[in-house]
N, C-alpha and C positions, 0 to 999 in steps of 0.2 A: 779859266775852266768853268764847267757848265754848274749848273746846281748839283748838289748831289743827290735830290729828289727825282731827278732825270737822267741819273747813269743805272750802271748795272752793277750786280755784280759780278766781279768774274775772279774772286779768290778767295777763302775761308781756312783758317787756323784758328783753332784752341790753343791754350798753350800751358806748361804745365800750373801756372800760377792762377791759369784759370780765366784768361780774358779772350776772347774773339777777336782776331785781328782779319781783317776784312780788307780786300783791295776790291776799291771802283770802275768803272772806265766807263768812257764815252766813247761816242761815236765819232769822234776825231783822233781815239787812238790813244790818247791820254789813261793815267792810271793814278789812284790816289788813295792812301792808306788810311784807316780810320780803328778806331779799337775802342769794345764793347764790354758793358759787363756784358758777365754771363753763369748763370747758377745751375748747376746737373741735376737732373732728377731721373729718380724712378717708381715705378706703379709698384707698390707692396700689398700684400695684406694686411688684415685689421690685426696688428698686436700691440700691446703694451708697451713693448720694447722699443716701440720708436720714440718714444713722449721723453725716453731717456737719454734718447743722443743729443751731442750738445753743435749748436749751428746749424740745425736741421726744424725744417719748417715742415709739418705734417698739415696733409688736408684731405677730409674725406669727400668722398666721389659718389656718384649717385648711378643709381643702377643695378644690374645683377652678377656682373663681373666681382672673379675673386680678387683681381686685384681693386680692392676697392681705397685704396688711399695713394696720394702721392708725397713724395719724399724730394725736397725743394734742399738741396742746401748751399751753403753760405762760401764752404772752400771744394774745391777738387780733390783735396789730400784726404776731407771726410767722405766726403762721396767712394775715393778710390778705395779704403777702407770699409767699407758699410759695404759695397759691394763683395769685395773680396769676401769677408767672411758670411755671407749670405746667398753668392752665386750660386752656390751647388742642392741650398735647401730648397730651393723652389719657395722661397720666400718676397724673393722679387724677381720683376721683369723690367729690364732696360734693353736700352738702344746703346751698341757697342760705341759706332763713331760719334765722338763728342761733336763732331760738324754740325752731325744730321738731328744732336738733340737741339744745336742753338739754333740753327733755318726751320724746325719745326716748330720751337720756341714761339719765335721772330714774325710765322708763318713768310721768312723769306725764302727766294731760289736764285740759283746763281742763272745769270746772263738775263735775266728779265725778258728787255725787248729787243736785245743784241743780235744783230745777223751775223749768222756763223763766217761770215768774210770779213766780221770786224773782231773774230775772237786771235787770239795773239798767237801763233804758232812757231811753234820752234821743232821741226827736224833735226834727231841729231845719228849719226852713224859712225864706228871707229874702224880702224883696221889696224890690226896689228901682226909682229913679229913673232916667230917660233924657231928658237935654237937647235929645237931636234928637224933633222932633215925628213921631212915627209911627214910630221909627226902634227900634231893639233897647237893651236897655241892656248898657253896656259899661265894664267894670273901671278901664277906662284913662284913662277921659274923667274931667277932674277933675267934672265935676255929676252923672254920673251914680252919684250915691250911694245905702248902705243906707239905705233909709228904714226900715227895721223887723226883729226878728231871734223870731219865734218859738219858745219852748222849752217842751216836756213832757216831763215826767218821773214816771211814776207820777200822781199825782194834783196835781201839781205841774204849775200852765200859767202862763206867763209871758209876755208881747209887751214888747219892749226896743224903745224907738221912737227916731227920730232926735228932738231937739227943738228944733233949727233947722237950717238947710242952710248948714249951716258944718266946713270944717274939723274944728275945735276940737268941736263936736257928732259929728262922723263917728268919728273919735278917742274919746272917750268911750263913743260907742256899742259898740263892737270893745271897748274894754278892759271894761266890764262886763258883755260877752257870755265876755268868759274867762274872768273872775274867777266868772260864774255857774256854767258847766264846772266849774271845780276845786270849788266849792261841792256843787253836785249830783252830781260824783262818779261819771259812768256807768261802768258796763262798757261799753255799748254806745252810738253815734250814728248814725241811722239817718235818712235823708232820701230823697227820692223824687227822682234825676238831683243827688245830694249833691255826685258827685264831678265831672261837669262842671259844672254851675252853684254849688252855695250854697258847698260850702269852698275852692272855686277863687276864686269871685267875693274871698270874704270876705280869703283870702289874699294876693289881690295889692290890697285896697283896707287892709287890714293893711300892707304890705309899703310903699306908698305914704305914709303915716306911721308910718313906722319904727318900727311893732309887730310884736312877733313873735308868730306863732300859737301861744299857751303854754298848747294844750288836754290835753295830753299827763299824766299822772301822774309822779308821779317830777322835778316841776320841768324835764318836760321838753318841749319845742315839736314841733308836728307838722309832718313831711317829707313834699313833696311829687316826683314824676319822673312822665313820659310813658309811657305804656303803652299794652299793649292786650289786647281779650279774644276769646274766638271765642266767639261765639255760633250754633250749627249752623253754616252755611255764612258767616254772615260773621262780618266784624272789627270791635273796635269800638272806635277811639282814645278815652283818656279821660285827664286828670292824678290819676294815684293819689297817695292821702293816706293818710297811715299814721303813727297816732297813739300816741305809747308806752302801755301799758297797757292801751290801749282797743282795739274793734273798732269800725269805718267800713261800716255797712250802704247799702248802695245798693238800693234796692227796686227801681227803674228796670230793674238788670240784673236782678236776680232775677226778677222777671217776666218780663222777654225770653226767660232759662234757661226757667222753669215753662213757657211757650207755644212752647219746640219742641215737648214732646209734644203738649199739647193741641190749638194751632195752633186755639183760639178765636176771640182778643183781636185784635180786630179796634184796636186803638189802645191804646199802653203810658203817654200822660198819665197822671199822677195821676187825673183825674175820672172815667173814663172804666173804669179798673182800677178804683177802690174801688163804681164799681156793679157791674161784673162780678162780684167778690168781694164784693159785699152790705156794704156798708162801709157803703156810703149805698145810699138806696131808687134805683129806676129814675128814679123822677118827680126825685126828688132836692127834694123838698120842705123838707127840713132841712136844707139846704146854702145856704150863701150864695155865690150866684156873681156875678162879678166880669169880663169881658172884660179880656181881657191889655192893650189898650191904653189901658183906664181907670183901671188902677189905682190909678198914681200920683196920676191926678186925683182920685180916692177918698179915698186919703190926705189931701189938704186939706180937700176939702166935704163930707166924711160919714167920719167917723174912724171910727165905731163899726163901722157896714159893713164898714168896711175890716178893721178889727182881726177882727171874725169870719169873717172870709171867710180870715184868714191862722190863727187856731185851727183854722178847719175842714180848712185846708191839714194840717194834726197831726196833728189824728183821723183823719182818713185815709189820714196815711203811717203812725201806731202801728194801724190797723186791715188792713191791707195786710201790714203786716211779721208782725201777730198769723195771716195765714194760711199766708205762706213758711217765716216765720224760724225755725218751730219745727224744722224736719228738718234746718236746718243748726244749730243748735244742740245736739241729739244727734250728729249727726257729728262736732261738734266733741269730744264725749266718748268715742268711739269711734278718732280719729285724734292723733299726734300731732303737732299745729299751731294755728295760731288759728283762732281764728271767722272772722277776714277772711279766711285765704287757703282756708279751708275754702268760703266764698260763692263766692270767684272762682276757682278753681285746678278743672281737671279730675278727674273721678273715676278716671283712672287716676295720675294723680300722686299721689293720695291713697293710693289701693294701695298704691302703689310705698312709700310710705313702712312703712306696716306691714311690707313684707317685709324695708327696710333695718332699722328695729327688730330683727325675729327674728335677722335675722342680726347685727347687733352686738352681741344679748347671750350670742348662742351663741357669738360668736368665730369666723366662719365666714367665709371669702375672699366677695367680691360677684363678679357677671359685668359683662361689659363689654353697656352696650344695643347691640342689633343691630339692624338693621332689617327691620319685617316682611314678608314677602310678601305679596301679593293673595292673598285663594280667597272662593269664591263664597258668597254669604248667604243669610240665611233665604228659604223659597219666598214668594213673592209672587203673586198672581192674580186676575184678575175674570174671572167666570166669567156673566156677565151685565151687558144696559142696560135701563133703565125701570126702570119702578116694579113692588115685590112686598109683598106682605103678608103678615103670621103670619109675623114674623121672629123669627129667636133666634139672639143671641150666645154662643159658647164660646171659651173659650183655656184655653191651659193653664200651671196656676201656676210661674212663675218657673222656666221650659224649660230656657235655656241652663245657667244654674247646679246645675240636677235633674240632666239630660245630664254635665255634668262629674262629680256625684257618685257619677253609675251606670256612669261609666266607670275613674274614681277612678284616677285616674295624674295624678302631678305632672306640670309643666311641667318639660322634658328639661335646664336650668338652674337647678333650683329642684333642688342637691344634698343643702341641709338636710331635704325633702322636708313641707314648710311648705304648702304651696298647698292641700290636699284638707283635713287637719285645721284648718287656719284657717276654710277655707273652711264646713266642717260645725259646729264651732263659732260661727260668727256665724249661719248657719242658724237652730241651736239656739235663739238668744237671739230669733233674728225671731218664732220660733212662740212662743214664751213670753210676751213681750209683745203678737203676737198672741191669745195665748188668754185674758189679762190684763184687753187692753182690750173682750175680750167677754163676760167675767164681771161686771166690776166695776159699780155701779152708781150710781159718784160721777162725773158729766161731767167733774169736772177732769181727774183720773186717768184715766179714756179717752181726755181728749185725750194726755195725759203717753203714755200707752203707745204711743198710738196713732202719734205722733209717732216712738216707738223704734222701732218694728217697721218705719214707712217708711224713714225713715232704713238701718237694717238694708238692708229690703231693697232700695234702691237701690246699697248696699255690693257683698251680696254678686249683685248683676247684673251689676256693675263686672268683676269676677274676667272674666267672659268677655271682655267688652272688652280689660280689661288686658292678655291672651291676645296680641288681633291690633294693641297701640299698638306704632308701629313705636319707640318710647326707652322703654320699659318693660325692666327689665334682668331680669326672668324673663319675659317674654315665648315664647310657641312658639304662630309662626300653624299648625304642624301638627296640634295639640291643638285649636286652634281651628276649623281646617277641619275636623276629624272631628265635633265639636259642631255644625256650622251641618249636616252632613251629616245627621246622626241625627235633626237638629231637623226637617229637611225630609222625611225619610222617615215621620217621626210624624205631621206635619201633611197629609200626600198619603193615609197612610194613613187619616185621618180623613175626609175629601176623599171618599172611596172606601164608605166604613161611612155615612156621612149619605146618601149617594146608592140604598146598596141598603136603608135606610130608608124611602126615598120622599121623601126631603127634596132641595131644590135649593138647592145652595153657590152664594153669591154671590161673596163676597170672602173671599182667605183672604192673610192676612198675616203668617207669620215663628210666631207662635203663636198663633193666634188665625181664627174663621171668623163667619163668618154664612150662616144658613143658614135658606130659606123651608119652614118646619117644617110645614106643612099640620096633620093632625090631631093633631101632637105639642104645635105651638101652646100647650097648654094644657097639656102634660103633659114639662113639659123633666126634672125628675126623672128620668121613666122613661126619657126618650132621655137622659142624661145618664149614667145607671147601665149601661145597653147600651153607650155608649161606652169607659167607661172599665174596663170586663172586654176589652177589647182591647188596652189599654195596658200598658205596664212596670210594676212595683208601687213603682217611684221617682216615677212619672208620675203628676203627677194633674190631672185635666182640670177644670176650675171653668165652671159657668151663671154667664154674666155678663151678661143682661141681655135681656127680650123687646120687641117695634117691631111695631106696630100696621102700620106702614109701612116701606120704604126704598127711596130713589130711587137708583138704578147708575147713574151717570156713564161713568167709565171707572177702571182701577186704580189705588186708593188715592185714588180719588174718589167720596165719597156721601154721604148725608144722611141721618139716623135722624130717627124722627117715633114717641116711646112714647106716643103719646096727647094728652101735655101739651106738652113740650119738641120740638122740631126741635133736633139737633146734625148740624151740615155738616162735613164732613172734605176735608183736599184743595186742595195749593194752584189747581188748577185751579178749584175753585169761592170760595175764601175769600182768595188773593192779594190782599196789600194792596198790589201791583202795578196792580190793575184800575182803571180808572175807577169811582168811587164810583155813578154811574149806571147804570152796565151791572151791578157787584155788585148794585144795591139791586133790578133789575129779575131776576138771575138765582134772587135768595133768595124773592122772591116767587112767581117759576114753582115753585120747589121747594115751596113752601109747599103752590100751590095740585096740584101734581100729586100730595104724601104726602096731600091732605085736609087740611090743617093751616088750611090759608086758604080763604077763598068768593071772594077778590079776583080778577078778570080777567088775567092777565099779557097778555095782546093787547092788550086796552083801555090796558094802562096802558104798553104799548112806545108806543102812538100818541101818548097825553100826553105823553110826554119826546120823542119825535119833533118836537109843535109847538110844545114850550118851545122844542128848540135852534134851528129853526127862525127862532124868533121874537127868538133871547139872552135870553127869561126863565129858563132853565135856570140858575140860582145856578155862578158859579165852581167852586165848592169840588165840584157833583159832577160835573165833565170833569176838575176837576187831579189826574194821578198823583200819584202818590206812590211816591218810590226809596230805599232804604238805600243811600248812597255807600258803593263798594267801595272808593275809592281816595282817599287825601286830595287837596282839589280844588287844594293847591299842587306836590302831586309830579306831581298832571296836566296841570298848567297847563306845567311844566316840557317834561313829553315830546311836548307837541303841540307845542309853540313850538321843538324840537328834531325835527318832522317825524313825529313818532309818531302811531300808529293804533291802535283805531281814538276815533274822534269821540262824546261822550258826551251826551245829553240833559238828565239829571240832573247831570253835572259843568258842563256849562257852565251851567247855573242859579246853580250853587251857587257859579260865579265871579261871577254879577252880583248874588247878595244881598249885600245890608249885614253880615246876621248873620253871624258867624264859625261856618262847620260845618265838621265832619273827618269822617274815615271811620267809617264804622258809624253817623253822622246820618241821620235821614231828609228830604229834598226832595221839597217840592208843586208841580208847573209844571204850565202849559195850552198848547196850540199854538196861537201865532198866525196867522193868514191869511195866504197864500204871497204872495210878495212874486217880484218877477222875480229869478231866477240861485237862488232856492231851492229844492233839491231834497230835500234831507232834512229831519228832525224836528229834530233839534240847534240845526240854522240858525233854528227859528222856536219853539223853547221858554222860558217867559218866567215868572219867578217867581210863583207866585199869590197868594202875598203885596201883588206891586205892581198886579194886575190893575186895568185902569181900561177899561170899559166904552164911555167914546169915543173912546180915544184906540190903545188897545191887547186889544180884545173878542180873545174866541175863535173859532177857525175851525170855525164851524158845519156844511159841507161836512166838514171831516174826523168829527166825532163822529156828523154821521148818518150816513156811512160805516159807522164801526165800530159803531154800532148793526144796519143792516142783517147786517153779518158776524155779529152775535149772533144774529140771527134764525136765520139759517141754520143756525147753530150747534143752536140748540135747536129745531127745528122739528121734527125727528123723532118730539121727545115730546110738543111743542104744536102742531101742524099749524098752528092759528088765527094763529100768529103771520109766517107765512107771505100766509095768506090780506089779512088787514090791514095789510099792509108797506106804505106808501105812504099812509096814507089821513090820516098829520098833513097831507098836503099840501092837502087836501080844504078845512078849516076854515078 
């Protein structure tokens, strides 16, 4: 094996006794175990009271930070006590993961110079049985067992199957799924809803014959606690599992992350993500699909089916992970922490952490975090509705972070004066791997770069952010108010220059415009070049994209149409709040108002008028769909204590069978108004158990709220106006 001076690393564990245990690897694949001291510390204030602990090495720090001393000690059992009863005074400030105190230590990062197709991957997917007919499967129930435990690794595919519905079979199963783990050796486990279904499941059916989860390296078993995550505006309970050595990919979240910006992904399944992402074809001809409630009966009468249809489950979580994982995997080389808390942990925490590095190896006091003020954000604007043609997109490259550098002053707590050279430094490296991945002409290596320079630059975007998070400990929202200022003034002034062009601004957002380019259409270059001799020579303005078409909504809602593709923006149009019928008929008006479609939207509001009419209109496109904001047992508590207000989606999600939490998503239909019912609450009803004669949908409410679409859209389609009422005709 190679030097260890020339491998990487690709695993970290603390352990309780306090040592770093480290796994290596090279570039032929190999893995080699090594183990560190390693002594905790934390930034305190100046008291007396540290001179008096015993094992603990005090040093003071230079600077105007109140934490001006640091706290070195000898064991973990002192450190875990000195913390303890010191967290809550604001006496000190540490870093929770003991990883990320030893690679900051060390100033090491895991994967070094590793290309992400030499890092070790392990897919894993389960499927299991449910004793109740028609019912969810459930950990707890003794029959509803693993019937099967899918494993890829590299070129390595394996199905671990139960081989009777026994006990003693369920047990064996689990034990040769860990012994396969420690066999194959990941750096990484990566699964599609990993952490609340397959190692949750596996865990407590583990746990129920008294095995322990022994996936961990280092002889060591994996720990599970409750948590949770934000995703944009909401929350999302989950059981985190955290495995020594290893890192625990959840593609599920990462997706949900990727689709705040995009706000595509119309559905975060598995199946559904890997067409979007080209995993699988549309048609999905290569794919064996399976209905969730037949599984199990697959399992018995058609094994083969069955077993492919759970490979295909792999290929598609390693196809999925192959178009995320790669940007968090460079940032994992970039920050010091793992890969896991690198996927889950926000981009200014990660910040934060580089800043506590510079300063601990300068010896430099930290500030205490403050909280930030409000101030006002980038411009936002619609400056039109309908439809326009000969569009052209512009923004300008990476605004906020340019703005900070052309103003070039530290944050007013940042006294090592770290913020602007950091910040110009990771610049540096973005354009360099940008210029990298557009030289080179090996596809790997473009993607490898291509990969760094994202990464990067969602880095240094972070810094502005960092700016206004209100526990960021160099934080200054005053630096950051004057950036969103200049940014606004940049983009009003562009606003202003396309207008005496001849062009007509449609939508301008934070950095970014569109704009009905009339004869320029065709010549964005030359208006591109005219723009940007108006700009700062920090500024630079980027053509990003011409539209055949675009439909104006209202702000921060519209739909691009370049010929080929339609992209919708906007939860007002793409809400996966809506009724799946009212979405499917609004996407078609758009189609058909860019040109995109020849299809009638009038014609086809009347069709779904004398489906519902009639209840041939399928369940699934009237039932919502809600992300629960609130676990449905902390709600169940405050209504039953008188609390308001009343939930649609919570009280569903008291009467399914399946166990959901917060940040789950819930499908219900309204049923037909019953006497003493006056709201929606009172008659919403899982669609899951929908039953057709016993419990149909209230046809009166959704041709309702189809006519209100009408109305809605008639501006732009008159016709739909004209034909309102004529399902009633046929």
């Amino acid at each position: 094996m190679s030097d260890l001076s020339t491998d990487s690393l690709c695993g970290v564990w603390v352990s309780p006794e306090g040592e770093a245990h480290l796994t290596w690897g090279n570039s032929e694949g190999e893995r080699r175990h090594k183990i560190r001291t390693f002594k905790p510390f934390v930034w305190a204030r100046e008291d007396e009271a540290w001179s008096e602990l015993e094992g603990v090495a005090e040093e003071s720090l230079s600077g105007d930070g109140e934490y001006n001393r640091l706290l070195r000690f000898d064991s973990l059992e002192t450190y875990q006590e000195t913390v303890k009863a010191n967290s809550r005074s604001g006496a000190i400030d540490w870093i929770r993961l003991l990883e990320s105190q030893f690679l900051l230590q060390e100033r090491l990062r895991l994967f070094g110079e590793m290309k992400f197709s030499e890092l070790r991957r392990l897919q894993l997917d389960i499927e299991t049985a449910c004793e109740v007919e028609g019912g969810f499967s459930n950990p707890t129930r003794k029959g509803d067992r693993v019937l099967a435990i899918g494993l890829r690794c590299g070129e390595v595919v394996e199905t671990l199957v139960l081989e009777e519905r026994t006990d003693a079979a369920e047990r064996s199963l689990l034990k040769q799924m860990a012994e396969r783990i420690q066999s194959l050796d990941p750096d990484v486990i990566e699964g599609h809803n990993i952490f609340k279904f397959d190692l949750d499941y596996l865990r407590r059916r583990a746990k129920r014959f008294k095995l322990a989860p022994a996936w961990g390296r280092y002889g060591q078993d994996a720990k599970f606690r409750n948590t949770r995550i934000r995703v944009a505006e909401r929350m999302i309970d989950y059981p985190r599992c955290d495995i020594p050595g290893r890192a625990v990919v959840d593609t599920y979240l990462l997706v949900q992350i990727f689709d705040i910006t995009t706000r595509e992904l119309m559905s975060y399944g598995l199946k559904d993500v890997a067409r979007f992402f080209g995993v699988t074809s549309q048609a999905g001809e290569e794919r064996t699909y399976i209905e969730g409630a037949k599984i199990q009966g697959m399992f018995d009468e058609d094994r083969d089916t069955f077993l492919d249809y759970l490979r295909d489950d792999l290929r598609e979580t390693e196809g999925v992970a192959d178009r995320l994982l790669p940007t968090y995997f460079e940032q994992a080389k970039a920050f010091p922490t793992t890969l896991q808390e690198v996927c889950l942990r926000g981009s200014a925490s990660k910040v934060d952490l580089v800043f506590q590095e510079e300063y601990f190896h300068a010896n430099a006091a930290c500030p205490v975090p403050v909280a930030a003020n409000t101030f006002e954000g980038g411009f936002t604007a619609s400056f039109a509705e309908g439809v326009y043609e000969k569009v052209l997109h512009f923004d300008v490259a990476s605004l906020y972070p340019s703005l900070l550098l052309l103003i070039g002053r530290n944050p007013k707590r940042d006294h090592l004066g770290a913020f602007i050279p950091m910040l110009k430094r990771l610049r540096e490296y973005r354009l360099k791997y940008k210029k990298l991945a557009r030289e080179t002409e090996d596809p790997a290596l473009a993607a490898e770069f291509n990969a760094r320079q994202s990464s990067f630059k969602i880095l240094i975007n972070s810094f502005y952010g960092y700016l206004g998070f209100s526990a960021a400990r160099f934080g200054d929202a005053e630096l950051a108010a004057e950036v969103t200022a200049k940014g606004r003034e940049i983009l009003q002034s562009l606003i202003e220059f396309f207008k005496m062009e001849g062009c007509e601004p449609l939508e301008a957002d934070t950095d970014g415009i569109y704009v009905s380019a009339g004869e320029f259409f065709d010549h964005a270059d030359v208006l591109l070049a005219k723009a940007q001799r108006g700009l700062p020579q920090e500024i630079e303005l980027e053509y990003d994209g011409k539209y055949e078409s675009v439909f104006c909504y209202k702000a921060k809602n519209y739909a691009l149409f370049d010929g080929e593709k339609v992209t919708i923006r906007g939860s007002a149009l793409r809400s996966r709040g809506i009724e799946p019928y009212l979405k499917d008929l609004t996407w078609k008006l758009i189609y058909s108002l860019l040109g995109a479609s020849e299809e009638d939207p009038a014609r086809l509001a009347e069709e779904v008028e004398r489906k519902i009419r009639e209840q041939r209109l399928d369940v699934s496109e009237v039932a919502k769909s809600e992300v629960l904001s609130q676990n449905p047992d902390a709600y169940k508590k405050k209504i039953d204590a008188g609390g308001k207000p009343r939930r649609a989606s919570l009280e569903v999600a008291l009467k399914m069978e399946k166990a959901v939490g917060m940040g789950d998503r819930v499908s219900y239909y309204i049923l037909p108004k019953k006497k003493g019912q006056s709201t929606n609450w009172q008659r919403a009803y899982p669609a899951d158990d929908y039953d057709p004669e016993n419990a149909p949908y209230d046809a009166d409410f959704y041709l309702k709220k189809l006519e209100e679409w009408r109305e809605r859209y008639a501006q732009f389609c008159p016709a739909l106006k004209e034909t309102a009422g004529q399902g009633e005709l046929f």
